[in-house]
ZABAKOL-46851 format. One record per residue: x, y, z of N, C-alpha, C, O in turn; residue number from 1. Coordinates in pm, 1 decimal, m for minus. Example, Ala and Ser with C-alpha at 12.3 -4.5 7.8 and 13.67 -1.06 7.14 Angstrom:
BEGIN
<pt <1319.0 m569.0 780.0> <1230.0 m450.0 780.0> <1320.0 m330.0 780.0> <1423.6 m331.9 846.5> 1>
<pt <1285.0 m225.0 708.0> <1367.0 m106.0 714.0> <1290.0 3.0 787.0> <1340.9 113.8 803.9> 2>
//
This chain:
BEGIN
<pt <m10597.1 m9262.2 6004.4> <m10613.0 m9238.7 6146.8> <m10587.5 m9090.6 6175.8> <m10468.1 m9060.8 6175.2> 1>
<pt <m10674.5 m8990.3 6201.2> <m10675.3 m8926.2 6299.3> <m10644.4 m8874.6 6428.0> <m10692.8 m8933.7 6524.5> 2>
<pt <m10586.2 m8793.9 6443.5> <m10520.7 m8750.5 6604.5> <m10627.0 m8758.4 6682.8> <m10627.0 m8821.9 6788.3> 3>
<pt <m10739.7 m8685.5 6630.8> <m10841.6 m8627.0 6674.9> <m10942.3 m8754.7 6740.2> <m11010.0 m8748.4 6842.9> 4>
<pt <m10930.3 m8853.2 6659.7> <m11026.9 m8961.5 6677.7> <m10957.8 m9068.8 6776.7> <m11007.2 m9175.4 6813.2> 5>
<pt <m10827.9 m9013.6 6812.6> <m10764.0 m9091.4 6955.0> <m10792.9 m9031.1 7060.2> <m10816.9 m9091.1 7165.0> 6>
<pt <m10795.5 m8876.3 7046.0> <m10787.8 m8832.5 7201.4> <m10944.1 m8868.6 7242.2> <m11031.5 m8883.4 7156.8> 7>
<pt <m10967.3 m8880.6 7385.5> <m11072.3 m8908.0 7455.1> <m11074.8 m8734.3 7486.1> <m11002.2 m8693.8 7576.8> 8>
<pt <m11145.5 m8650.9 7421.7> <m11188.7 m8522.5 7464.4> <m11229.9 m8466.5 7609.0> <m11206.2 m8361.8 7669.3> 9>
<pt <m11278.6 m8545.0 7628.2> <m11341.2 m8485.1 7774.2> <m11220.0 m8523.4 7886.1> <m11222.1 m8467.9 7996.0> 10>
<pt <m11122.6 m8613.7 7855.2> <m11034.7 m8639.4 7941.7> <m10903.8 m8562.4 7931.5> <m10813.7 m8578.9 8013.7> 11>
<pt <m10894.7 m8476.1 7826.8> <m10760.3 m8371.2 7891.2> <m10766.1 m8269.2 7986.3> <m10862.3 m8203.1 8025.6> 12>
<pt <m10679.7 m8267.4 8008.9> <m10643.3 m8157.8 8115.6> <m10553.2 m8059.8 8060.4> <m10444.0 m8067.8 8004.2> 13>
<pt <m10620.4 m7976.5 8088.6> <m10543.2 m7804.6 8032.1> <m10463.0 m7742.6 8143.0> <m10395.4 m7643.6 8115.1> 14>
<pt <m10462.9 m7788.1 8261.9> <m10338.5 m7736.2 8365.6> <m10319.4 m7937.4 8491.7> <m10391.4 m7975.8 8583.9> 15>
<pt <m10234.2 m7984.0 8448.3> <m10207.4 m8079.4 8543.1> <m10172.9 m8000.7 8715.9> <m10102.4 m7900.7 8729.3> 16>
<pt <m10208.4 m8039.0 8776.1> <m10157.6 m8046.5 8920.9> <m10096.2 m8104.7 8998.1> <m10059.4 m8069.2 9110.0> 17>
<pt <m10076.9 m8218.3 8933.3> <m9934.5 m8351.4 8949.7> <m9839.8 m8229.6 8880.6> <m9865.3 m8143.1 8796.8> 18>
<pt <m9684.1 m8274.8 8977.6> <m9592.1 m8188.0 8949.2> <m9457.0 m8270.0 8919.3> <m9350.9 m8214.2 8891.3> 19>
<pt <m9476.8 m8433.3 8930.4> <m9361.6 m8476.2 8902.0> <m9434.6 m8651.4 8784.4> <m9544.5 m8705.9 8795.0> 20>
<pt <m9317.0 m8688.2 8687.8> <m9352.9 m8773.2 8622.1> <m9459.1 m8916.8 8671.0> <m9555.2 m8971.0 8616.4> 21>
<pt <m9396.2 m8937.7 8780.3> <m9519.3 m9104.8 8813.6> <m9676.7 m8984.5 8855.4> <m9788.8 m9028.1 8829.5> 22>
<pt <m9664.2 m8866.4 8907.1> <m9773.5 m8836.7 8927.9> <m9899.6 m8763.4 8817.1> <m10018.4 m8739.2 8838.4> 23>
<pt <m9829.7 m8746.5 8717.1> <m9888.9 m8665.2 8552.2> <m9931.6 m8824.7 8485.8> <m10043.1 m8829.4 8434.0> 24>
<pt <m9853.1 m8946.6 8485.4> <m9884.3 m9074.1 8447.7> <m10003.7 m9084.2 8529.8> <m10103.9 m9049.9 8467.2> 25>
<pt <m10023.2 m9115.9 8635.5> <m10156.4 m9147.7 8713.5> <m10276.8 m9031.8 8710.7> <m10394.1 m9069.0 8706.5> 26>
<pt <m10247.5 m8908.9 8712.9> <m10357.4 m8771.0 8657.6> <m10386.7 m8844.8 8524.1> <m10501.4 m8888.7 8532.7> 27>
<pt <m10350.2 m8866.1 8444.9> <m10376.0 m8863.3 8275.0> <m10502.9 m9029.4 8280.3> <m10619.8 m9048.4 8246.6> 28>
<pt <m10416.7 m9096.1 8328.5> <m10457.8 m9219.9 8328.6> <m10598.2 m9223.4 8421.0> <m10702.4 m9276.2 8382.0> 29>
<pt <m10584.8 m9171.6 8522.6> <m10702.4 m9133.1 8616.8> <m10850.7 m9038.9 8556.8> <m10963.1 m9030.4 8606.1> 30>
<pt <m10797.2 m8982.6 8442.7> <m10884.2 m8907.7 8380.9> <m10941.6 m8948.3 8310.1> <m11058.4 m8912.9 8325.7> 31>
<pt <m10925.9 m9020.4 8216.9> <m10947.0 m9139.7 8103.3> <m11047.6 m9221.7 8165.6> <m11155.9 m9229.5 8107.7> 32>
<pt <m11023.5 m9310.8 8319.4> <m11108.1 m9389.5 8363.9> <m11244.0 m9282.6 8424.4> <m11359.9 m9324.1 8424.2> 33>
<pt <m11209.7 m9153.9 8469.9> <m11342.4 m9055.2 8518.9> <m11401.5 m9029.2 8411.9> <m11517.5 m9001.8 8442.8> 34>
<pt <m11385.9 m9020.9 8286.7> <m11436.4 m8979.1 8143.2> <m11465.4 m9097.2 8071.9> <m11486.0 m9096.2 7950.5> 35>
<pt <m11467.7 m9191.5 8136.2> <m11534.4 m9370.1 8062.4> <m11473.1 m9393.3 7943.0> <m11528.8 m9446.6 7847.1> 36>
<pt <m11318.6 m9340.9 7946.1> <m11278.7 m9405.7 7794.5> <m11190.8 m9571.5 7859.9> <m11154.4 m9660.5 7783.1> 37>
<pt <m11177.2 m9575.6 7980.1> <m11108.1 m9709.9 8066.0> <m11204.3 m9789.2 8123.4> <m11317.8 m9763.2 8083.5> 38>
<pt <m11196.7 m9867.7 8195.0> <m11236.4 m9941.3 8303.7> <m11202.9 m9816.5 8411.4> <m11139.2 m9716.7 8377.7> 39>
<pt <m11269.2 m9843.9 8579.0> <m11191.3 m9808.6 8662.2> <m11115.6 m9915.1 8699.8> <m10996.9 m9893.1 8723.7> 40>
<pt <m11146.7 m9996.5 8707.5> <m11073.9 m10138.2 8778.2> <m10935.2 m10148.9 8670.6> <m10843.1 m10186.6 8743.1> 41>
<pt <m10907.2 m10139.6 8594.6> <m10800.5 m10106.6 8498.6> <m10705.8 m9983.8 8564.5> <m10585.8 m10009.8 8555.4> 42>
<pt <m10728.2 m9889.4 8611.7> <m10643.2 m9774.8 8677.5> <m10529.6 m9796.3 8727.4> <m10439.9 m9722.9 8685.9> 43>
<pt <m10500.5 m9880.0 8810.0> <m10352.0 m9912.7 8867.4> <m10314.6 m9978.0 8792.8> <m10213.4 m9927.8 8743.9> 44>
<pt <m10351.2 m10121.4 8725.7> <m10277.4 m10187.5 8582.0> <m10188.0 m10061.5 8546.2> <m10073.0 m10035.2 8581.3> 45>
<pt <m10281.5 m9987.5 8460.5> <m10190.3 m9857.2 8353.7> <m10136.0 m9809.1 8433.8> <m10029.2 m9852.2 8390.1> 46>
<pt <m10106.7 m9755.4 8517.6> <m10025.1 m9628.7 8601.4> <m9914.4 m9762.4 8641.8> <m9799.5 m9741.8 8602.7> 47>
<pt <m9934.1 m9878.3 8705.4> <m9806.6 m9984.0 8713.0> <m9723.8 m9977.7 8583.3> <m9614.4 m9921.5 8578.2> 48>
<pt <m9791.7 m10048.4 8462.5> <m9733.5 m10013.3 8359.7> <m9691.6 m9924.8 8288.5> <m9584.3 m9943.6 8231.3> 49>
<pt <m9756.5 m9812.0 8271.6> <m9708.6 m9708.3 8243.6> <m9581.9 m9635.2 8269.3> <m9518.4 m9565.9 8189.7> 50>
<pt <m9545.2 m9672.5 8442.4> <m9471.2 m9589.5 8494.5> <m9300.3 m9688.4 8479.1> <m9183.8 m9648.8 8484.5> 51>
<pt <m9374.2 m9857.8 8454.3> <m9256.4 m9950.5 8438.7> <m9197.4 m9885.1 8308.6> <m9088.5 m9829.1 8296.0> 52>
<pt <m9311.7 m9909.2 8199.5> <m9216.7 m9851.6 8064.5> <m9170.3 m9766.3 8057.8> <m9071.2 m9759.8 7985.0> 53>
<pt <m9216.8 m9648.1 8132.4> <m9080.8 m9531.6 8148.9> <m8932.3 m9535.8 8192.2> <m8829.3 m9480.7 8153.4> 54>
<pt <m8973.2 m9647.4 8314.1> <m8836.3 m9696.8 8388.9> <m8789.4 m9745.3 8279.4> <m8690.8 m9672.7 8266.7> 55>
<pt <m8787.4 m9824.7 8178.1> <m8721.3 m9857.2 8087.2> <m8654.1 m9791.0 7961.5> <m8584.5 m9836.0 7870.5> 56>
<pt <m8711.4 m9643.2 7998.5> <m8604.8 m9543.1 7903.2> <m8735.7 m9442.8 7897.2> <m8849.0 m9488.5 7882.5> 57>
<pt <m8712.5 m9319.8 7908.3> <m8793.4 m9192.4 7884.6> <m8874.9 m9199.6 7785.8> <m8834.4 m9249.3 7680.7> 58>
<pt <m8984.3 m9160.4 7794.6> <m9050.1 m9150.9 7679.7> <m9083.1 m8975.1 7654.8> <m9170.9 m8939.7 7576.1> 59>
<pt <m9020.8 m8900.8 7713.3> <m8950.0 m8739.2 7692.0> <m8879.1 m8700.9 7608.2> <m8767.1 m8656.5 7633.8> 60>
<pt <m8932.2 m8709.9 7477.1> <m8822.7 m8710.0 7322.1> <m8800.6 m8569.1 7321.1> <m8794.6 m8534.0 7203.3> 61>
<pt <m8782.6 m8452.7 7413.8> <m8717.5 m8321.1 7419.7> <m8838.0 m8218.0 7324.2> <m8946.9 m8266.1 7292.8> 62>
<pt <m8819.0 m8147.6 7305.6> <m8874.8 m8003.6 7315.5> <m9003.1 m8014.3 7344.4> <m9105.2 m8000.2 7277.2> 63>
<pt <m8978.0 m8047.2 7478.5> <m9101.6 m7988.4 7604.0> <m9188.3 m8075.7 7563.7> <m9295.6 m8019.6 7541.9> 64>
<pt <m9192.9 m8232.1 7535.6> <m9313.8 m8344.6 7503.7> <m9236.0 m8457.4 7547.8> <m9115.6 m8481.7 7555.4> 65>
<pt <m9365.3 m8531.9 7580.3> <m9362.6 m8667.3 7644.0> <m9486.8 m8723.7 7566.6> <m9580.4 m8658.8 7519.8> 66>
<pt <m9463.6 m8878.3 7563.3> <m9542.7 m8934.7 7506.4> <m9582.8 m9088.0 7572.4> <m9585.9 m9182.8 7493.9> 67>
<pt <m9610.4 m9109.3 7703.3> <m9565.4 m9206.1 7746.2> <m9686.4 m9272.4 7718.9> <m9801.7 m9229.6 7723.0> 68>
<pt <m9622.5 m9433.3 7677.5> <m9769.8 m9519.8 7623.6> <m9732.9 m9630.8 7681.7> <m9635.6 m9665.9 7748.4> 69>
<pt <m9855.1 m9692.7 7633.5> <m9876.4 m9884.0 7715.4> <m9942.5 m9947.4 7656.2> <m10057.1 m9911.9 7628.7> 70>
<pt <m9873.4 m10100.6 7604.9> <m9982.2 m10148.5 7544.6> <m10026.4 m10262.4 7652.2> <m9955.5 m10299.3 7745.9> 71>
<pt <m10114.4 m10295.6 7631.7> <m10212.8 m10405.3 7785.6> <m10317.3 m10462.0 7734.9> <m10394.0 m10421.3 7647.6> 72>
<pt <m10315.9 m10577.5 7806.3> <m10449.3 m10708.3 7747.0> <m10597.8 m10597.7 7827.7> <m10705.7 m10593.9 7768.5> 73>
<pt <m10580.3 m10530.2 7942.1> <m10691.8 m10487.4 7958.3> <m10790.6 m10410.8 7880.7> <m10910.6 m10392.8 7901.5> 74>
<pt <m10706.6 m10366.2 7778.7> <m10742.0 m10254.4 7656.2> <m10814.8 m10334.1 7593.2> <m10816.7 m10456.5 7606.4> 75>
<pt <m10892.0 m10255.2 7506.0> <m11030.6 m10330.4 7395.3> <m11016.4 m10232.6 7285.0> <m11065.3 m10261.7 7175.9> 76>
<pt <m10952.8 m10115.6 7301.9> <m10970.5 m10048.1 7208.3> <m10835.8 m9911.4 7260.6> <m10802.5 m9892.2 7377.5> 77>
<pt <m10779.7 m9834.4 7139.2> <m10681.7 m9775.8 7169.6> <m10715.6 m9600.0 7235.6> <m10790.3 m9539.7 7158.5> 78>
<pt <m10687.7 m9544.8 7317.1> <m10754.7 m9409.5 7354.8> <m10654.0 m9321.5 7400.2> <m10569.1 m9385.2 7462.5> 79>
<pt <m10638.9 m9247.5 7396.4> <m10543.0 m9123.2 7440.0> <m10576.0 m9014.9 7507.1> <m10693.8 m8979.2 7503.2> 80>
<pt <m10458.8 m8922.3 7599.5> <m10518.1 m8784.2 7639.2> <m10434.1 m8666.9 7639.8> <m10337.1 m8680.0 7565.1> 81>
<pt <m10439.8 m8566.1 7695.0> <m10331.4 m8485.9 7646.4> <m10378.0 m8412.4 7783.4> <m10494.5 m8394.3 7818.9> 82>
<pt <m10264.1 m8375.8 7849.5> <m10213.2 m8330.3 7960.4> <m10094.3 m8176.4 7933.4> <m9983.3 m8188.4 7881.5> 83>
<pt <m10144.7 m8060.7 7975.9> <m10064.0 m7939.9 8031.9> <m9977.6 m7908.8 8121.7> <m10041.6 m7850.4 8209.2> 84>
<pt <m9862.2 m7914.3 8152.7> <m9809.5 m7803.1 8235.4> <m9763.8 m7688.5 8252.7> <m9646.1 m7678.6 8218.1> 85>
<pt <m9816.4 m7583.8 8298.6> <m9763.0 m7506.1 8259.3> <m9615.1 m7443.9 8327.4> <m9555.9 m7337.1 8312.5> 86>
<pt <m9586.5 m7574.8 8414.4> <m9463.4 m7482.8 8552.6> <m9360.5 m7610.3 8479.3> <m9240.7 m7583.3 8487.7> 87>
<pt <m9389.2 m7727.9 8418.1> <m9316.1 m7814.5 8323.8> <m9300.6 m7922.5 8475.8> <m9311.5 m7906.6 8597.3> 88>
<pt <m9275.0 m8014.4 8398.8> <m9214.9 m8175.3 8466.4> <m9137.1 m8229.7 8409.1> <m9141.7 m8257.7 8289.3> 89>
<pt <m9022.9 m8262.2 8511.5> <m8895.1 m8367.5 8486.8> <m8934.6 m8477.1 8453.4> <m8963.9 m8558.1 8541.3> 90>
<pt <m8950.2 m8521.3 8272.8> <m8970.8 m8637.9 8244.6> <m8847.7 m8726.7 8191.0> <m8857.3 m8820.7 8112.2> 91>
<pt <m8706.5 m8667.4 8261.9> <m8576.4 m8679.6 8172.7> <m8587.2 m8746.9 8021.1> <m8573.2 m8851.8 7958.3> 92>
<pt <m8618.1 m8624.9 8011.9> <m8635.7 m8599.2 7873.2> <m8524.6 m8622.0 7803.5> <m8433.0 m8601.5 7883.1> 93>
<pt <m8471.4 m8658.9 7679.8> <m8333.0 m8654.8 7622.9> <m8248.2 m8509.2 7633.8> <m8141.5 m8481.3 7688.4> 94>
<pt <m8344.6 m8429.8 7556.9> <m8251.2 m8270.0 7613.3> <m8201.0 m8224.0 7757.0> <m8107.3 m8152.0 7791.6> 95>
<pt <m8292.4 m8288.3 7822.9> <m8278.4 m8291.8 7979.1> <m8403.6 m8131.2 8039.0> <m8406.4 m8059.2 8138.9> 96>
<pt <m8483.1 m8140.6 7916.3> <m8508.4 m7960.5 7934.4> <m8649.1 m8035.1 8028.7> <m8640.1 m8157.8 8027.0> 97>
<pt <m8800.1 m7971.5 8125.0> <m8864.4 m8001.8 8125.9> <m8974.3 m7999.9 8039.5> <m8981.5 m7915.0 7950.7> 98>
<pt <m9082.2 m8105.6 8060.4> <m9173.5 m8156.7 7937.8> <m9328.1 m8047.9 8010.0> <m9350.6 m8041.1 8130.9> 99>
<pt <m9399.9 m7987.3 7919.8> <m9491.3 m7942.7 7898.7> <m9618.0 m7978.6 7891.9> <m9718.8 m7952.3 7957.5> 100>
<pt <m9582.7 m8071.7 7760.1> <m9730.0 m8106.5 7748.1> <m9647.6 m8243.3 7728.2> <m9528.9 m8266.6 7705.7> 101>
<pt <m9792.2 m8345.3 7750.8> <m9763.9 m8499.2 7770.3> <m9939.5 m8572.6 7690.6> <m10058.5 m8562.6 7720.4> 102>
<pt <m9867.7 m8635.7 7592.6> <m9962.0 m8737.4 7538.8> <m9976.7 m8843.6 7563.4> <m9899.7 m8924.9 7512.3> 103>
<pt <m10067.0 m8882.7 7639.8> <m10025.7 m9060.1 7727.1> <m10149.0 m9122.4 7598.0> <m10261.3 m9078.5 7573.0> 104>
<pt <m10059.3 m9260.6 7523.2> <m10142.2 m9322.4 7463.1> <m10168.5 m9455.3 7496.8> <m10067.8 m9525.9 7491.4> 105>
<pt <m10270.8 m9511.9 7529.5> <m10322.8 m9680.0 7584.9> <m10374.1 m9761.3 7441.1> <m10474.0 m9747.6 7370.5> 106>
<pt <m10272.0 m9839.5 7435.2> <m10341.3 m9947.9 7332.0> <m10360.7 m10070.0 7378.0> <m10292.5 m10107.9 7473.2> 107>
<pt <m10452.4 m10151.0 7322.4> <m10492.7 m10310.6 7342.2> <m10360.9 m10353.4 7279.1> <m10319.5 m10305.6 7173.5> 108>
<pt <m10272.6 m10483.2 7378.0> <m10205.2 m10550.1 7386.4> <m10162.0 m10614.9 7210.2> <m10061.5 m10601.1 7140.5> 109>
<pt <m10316.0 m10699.4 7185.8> <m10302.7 m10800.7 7059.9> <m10314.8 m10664.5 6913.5> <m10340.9 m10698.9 6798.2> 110>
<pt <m10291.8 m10528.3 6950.3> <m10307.0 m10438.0 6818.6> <m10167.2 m10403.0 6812.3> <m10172.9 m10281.9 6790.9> 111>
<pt <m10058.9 m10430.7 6817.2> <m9905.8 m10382.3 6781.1> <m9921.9 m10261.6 6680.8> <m9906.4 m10141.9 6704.8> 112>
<pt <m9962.3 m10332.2 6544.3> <m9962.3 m10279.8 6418.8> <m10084.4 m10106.1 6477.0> <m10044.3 m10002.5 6423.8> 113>
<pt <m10158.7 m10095.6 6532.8> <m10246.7 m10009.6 6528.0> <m10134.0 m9939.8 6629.7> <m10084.0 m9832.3 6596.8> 114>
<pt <m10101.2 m9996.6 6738.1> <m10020.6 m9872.6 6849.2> <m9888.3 m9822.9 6781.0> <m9858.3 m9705.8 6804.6> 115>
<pt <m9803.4 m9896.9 6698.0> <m9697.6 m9808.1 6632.0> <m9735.6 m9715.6 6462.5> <m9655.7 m9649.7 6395.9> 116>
<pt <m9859.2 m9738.9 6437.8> <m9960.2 m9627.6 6341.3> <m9965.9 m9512.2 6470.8> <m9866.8 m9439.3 6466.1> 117>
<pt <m10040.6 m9486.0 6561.8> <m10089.4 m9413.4 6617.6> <m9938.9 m9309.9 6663.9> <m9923.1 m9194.2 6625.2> 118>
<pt <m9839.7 m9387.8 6755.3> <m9735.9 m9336.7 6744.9> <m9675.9 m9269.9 6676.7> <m9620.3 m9163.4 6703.4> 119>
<pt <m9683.3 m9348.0 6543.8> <m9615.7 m9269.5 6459.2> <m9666.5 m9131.1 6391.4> <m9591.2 m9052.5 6333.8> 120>
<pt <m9805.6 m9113.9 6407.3> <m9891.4 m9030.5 6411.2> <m9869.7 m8901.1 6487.2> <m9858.3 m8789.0 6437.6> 121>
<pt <m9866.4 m8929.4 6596.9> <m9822.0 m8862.5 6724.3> <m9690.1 m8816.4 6662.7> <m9695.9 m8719.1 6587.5> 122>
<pt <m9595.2 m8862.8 6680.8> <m9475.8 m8792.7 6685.7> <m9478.6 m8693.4 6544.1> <m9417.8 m8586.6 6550.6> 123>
<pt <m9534.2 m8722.1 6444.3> <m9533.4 m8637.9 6290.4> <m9550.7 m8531.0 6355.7> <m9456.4 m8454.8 6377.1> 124>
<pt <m9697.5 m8502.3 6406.9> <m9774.8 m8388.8 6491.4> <m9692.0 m8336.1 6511.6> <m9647.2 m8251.0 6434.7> 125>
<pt <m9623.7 m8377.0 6659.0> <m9536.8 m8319.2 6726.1> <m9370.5 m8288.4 6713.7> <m9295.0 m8256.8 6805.6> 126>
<pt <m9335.5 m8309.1 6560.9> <m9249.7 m8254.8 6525.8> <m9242.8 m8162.4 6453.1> <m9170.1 m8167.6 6353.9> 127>
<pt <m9312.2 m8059.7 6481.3> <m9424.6 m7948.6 6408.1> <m9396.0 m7848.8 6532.7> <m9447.7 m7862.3 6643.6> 128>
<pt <m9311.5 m7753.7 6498.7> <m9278.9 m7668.9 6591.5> <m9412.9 m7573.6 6623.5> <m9401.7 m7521.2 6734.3> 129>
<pt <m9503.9 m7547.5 6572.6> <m9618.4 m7456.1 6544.7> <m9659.3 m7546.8 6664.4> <m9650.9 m7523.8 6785.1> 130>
<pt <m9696.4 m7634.0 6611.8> <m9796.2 m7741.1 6689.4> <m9762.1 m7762.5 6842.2> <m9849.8 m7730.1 6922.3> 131>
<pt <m9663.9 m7805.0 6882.0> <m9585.5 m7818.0 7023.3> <m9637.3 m7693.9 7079.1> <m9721.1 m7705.8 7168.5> 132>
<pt <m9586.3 m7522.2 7025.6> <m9599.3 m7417.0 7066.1> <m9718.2 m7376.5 7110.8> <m9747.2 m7313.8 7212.7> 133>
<pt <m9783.1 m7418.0 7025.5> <m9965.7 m7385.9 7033.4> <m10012.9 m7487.0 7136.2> <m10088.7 m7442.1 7222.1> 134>
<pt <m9984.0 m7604.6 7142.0> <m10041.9 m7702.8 7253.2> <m9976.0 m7652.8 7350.5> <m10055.9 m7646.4 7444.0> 135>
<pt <m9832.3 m7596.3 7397.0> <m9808.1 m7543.1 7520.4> <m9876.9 m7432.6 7548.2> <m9864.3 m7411.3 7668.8> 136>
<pt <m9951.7 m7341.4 7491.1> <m10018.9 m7211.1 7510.5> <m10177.5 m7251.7 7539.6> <m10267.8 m7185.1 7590.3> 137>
<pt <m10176.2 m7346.2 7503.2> <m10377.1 m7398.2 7527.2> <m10409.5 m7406.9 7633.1> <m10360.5 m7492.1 7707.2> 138>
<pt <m10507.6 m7316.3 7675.2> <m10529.5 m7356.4 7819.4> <m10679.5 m7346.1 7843.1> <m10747.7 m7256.1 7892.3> 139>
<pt <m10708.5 m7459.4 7795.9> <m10872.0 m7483.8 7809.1> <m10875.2 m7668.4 7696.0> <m10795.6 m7722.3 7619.0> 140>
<pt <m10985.0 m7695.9 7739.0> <m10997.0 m7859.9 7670.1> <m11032.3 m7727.0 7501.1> <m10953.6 m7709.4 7408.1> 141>
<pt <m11147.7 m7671.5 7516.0> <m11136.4 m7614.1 7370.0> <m11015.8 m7627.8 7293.2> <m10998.0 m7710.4 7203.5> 142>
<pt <m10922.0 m7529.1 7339.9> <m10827.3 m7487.2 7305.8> <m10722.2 m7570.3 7235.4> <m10649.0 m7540.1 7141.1> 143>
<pt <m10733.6 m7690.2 7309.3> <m10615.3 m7788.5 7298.3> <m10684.3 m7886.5 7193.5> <m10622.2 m7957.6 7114.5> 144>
<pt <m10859.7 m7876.6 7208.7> <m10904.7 m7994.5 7123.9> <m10932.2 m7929.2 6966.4> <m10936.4 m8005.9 6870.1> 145>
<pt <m10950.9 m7776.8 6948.7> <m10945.7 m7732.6 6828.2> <m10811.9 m7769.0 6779.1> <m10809.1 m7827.6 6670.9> 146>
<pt <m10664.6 m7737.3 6857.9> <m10529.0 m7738.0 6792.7> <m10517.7 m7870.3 6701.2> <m10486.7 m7883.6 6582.8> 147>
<pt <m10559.2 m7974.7 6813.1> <m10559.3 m8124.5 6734.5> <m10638.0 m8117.9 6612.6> <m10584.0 m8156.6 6509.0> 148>
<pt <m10780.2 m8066.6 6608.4> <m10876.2 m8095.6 6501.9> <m10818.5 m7988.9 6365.9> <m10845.0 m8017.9 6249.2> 149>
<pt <m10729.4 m7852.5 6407.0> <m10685.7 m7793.0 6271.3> <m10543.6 m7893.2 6241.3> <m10512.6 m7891.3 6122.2> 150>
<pt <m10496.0 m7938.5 6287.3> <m10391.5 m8027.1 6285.5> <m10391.7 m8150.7 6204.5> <m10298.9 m8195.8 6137.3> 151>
<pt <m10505.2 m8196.3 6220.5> <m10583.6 m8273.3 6172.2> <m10607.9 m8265.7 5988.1> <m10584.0 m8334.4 5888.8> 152>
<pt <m10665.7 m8144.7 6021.7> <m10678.0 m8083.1 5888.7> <m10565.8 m8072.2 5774.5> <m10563.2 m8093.5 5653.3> 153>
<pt <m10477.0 m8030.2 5868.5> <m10343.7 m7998.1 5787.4> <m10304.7 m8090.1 5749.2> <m10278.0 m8098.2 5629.3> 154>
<pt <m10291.6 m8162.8 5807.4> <m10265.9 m8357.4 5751.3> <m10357.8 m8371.6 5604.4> <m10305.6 m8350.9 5494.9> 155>
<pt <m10449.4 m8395.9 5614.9> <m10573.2 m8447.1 5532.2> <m10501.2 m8336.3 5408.9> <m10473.6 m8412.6 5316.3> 156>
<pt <m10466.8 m8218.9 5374.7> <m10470.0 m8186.3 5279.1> <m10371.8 m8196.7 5201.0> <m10380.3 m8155.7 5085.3> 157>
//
């Protein structure tokens, strides 16, 4: 599995304009359904859920990333996006510092085994100080979708 082959490309955002956590959950999620990787009729489902599983403990694992995910019967297939800030959002994060960039990942409900692969995927990435640094500096879908695809690379070899 591929980073590259989760994110829904056309649905990141290289500067969010939501400035606080339930509102970067609904931008991300909202983008996904404008870029046909969702349903629209699915949109409030995820942003309900989404924003419950946060209530249930941060998904802000500290240096400046969030990763907030959902798994849901509405899903058919697993898709992701990747979201910028550049002024940061209080995702009480464990460090308590604000979060930067945010990877919201949606998996189908009956795939467990595929959403904690993908996760675990995700977090490798992003415990890659290069990587974090460079995705906080991207500011264009290019930008952010080359980082993933050399990232990518680096894996594979």
């Amino acid at each position: 599995m591929r980073l590259s082959d989760l994110i829904h490309g056309d649905s990141v955002i290289p500067e969010l304009t939501a400035t606080d956590r339930n509102g970067v959950i609904r931008e991300l999620i909202q983008s996904l359904a404008d870029h046909g990787a969702i349903g629209d009729a699915d949109v409030e489902t995820l942003v309900r859920s989404a924003i419950a599983r946060e209530n249930q403990g941060s998904t802000g694992f500290g240096k400046g990333v969030a990763v907030p995910h959902v798994k849901h019967e509405c899903l058919t297939k697993m898709t992701a996006t990747v979201g910028r800030s550049s002024h940061g959002v209080d995702f009480a994060a464990l460090d308590r510092a604000p979060v930067y960039t945010i990877l919201m990942l949606l998996s189908p409900a009956d795939k467990p085994e595929d959403h904690l692969a993908a996760m675990e995927k995700v977090f490798r990435y992003l415990q890659r100080e290069n990587f974090r640094r460079f995705l906080r500096q991207a500011d264009s879908h290019e930008a952010i979708l080359d980082l993933v695809r050399e990232a990518d690379e680096l894996q594979d070899e």
